[in-house]
TORPA-4810 file (N, C-alpha, C, O; in nm, 3 decimals):
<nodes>
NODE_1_1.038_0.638_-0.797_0.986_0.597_-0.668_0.978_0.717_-0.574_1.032_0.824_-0.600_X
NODE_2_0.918_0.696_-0.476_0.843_0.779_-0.411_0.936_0.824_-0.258_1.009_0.727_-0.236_X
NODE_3_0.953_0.908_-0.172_1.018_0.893_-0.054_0.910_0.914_0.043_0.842_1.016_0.032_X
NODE_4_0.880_0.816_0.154_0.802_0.858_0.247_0.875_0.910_0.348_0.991_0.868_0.357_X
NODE_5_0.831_1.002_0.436_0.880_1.032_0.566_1.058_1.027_0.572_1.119_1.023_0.679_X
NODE_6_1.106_1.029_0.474_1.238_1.028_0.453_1.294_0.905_0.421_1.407_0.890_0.469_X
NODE_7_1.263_0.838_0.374_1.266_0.682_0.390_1.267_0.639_0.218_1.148_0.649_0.187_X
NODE_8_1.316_0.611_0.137_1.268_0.538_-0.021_1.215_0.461_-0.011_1.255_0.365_0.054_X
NODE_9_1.087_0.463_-0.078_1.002_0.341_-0.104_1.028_0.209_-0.094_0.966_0.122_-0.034_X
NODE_10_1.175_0.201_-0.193_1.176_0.080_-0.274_1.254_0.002_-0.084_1.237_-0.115_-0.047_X
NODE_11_1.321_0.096_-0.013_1.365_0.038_0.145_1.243_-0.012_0.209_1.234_-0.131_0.236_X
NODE_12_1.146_0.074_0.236_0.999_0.039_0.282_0.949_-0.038_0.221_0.851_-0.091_0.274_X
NODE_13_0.990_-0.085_0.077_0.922_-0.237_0.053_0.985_-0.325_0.087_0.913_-0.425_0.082_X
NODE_14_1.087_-0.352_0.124_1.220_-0.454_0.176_1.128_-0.436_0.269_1.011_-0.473_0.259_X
NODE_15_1.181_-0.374_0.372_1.120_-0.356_0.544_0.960_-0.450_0.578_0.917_-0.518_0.672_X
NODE_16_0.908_-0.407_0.441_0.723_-0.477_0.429_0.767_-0.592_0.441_0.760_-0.650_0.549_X
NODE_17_0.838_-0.665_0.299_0.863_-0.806_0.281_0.892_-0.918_0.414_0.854_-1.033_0.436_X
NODE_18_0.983_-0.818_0.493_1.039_-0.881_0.621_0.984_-0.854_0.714_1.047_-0.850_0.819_X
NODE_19_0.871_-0.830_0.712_0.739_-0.785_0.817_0.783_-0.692_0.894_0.801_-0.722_1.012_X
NODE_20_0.808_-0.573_0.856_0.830_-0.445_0.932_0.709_-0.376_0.994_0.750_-0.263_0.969_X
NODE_21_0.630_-0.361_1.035_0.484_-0.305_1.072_0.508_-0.189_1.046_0.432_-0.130_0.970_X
NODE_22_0.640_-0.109_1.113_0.630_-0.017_1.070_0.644_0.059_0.917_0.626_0.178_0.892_X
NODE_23_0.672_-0.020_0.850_0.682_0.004_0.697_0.563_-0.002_0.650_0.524_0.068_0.557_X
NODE_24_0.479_-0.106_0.726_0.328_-0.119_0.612_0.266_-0.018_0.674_0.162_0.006_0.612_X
NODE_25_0.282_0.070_0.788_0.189_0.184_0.815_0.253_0.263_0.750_0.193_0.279_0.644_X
NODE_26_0.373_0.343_0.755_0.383_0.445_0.663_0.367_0.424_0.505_0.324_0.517_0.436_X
NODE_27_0.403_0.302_0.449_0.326_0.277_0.337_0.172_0.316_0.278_0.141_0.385_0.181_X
NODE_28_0.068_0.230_0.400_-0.081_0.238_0.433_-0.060_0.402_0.404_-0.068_0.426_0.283_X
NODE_29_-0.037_0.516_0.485_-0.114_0.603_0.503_-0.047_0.694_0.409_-0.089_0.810_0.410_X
NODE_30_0.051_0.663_0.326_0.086_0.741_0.271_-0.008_0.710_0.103_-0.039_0.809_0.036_X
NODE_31_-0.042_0.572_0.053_-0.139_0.552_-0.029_-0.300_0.571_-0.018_-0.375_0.631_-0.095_X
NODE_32_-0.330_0.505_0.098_-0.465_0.468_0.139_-0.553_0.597_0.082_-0.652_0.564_0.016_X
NODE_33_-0.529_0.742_0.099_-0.628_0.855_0.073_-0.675_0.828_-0.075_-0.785_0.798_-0.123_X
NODE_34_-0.541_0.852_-0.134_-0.539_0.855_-0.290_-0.561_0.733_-0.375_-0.557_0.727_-0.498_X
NODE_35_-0.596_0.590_-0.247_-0.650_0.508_-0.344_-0.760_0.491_-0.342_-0.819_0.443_-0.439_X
NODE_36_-0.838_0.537_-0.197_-0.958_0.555_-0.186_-1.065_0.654_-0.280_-1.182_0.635_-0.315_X
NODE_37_-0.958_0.781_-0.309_-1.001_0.829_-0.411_-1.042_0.764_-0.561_-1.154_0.768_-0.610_X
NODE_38_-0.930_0.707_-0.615_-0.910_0.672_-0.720_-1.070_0.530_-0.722_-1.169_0.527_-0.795_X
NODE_39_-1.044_0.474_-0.655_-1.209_0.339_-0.608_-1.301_0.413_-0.628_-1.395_0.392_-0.705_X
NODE_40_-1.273_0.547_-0.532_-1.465_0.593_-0.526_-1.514_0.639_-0.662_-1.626_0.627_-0.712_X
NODE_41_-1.384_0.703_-0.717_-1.441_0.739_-0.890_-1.476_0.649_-0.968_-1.559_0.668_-1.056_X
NODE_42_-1.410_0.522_-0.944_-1.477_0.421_-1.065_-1.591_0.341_-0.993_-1.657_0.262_-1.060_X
NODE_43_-1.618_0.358_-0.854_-1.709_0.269_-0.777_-1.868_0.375_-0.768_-1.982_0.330_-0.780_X
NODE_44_-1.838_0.490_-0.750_-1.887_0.607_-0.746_-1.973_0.518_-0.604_-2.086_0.469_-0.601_X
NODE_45_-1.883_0.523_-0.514_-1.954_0.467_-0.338_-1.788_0.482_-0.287_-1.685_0.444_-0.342_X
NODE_46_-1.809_0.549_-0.166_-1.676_0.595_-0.093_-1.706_0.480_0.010_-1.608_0.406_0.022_X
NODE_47_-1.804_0.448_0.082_-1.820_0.341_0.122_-1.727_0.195_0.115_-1.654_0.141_0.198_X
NODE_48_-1.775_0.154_-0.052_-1.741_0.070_-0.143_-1.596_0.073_-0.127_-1.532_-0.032_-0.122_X
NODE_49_-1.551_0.167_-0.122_-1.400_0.216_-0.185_-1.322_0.216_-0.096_-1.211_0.186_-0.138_X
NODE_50_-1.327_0.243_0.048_-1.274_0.222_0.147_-1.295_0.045_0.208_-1.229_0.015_0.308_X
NODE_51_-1.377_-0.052_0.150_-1.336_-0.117_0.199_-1.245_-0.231_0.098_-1.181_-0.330_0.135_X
NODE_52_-1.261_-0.189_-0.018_-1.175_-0.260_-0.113_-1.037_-0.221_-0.079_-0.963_-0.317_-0.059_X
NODE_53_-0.980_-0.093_-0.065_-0.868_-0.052_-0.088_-0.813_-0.144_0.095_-0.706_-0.203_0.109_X
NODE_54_-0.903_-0.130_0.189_-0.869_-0.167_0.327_-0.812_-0.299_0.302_-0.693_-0.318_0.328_X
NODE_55_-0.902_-0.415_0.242_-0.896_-0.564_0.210_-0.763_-0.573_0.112_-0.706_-0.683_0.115_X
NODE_56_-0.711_-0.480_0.032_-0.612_-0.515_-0.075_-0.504_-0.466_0.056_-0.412_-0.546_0.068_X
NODE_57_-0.500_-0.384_0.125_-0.377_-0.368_0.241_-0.371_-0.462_0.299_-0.257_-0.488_0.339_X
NODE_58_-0.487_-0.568_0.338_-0.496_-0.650_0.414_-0.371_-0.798_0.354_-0.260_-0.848_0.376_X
NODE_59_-0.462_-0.804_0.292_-0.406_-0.909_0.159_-0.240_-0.866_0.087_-0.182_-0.943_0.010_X
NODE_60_-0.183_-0.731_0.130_-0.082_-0.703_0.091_0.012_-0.750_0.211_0.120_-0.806_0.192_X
NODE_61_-0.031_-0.728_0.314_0.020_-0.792_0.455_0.032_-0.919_0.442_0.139_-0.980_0.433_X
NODE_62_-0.089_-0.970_0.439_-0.088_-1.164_0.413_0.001_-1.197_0.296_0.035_-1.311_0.266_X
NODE_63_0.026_-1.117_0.251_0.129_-1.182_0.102_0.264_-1.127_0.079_0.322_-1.128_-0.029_X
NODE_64_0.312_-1.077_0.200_0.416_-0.963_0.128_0.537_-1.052_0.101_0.626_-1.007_0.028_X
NODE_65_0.549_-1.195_0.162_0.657_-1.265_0.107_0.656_-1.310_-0.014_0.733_-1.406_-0.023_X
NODE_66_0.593_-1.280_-0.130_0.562_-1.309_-0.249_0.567_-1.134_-0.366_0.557_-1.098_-0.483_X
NODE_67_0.587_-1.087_-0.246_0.619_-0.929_-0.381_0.785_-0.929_-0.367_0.856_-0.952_-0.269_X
NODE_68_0.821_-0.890_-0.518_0.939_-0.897_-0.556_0.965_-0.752_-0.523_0.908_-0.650_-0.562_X
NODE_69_1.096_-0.776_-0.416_1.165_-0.696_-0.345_1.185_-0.556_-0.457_1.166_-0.456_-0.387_X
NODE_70_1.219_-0.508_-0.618_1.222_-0.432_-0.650_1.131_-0.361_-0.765_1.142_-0.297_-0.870_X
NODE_71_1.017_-0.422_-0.664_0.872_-0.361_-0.756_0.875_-0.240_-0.693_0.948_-0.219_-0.597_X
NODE_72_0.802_-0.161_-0.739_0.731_-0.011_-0.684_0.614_-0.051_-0.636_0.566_-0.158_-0.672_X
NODE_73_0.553_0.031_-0.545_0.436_0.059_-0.498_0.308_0.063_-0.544_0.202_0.066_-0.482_X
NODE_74_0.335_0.063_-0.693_0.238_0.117_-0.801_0.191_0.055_-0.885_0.105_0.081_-0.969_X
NODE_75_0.281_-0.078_-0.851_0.247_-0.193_-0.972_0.172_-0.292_-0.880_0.131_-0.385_-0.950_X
NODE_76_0.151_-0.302_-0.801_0.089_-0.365_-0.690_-0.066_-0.269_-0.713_-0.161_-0.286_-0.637_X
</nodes>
C-alpha cells in the first residue's frame, strides 16, 4: 500500500468509509492523473477518460459504505 501525504492508504480508506472528505480528496488527486492516463490508452480519447475515471470517484463516494475497510486502492 501506498502512503499519501504521510498518511497510509489503507487509514485513508477507513477515513473514506466514514465519509472523511478529506480522505476522498487526497485519495482523488493522488490517483485521478494516473487513471486518467491508464483510460485514455485503452479509450485512446482523454476526453472519454476523464469523464469515466470522474463518474467511478463519483460512485466511489456514493458507495464507500460498501468497500471493505482492508481493500487497497487498487482493487477498486
Amino acid at each position: 500500500m501506498y502512503t499519501i501525504n504521510g498518511i497510509k492508504e489503507e487509514i485513508l480508506i477507513q477515513r473514506l468509509i466514514r465519509g472523511d472528505q478529506t480522505a476522498f480528496e487526497l485519495l482523488f488527486r493522488f490517483y485521478y492523473p494516473g487513471l486518467v492516463v491508464f483510460a485514455s490508452n485503452l479509450l485512446l480519447n482523454k476526453e472519454n477518460a476523464e469523464e469515466i475515471v470522474q463518474d467511478f470517484f463519483v460512485r466511489l463516494w456514493m458507495k464507500r459504505e460498501n468497500i471493505n475497510e482492508g481493500s487497497s486502492f487498487k482493487n477498486f
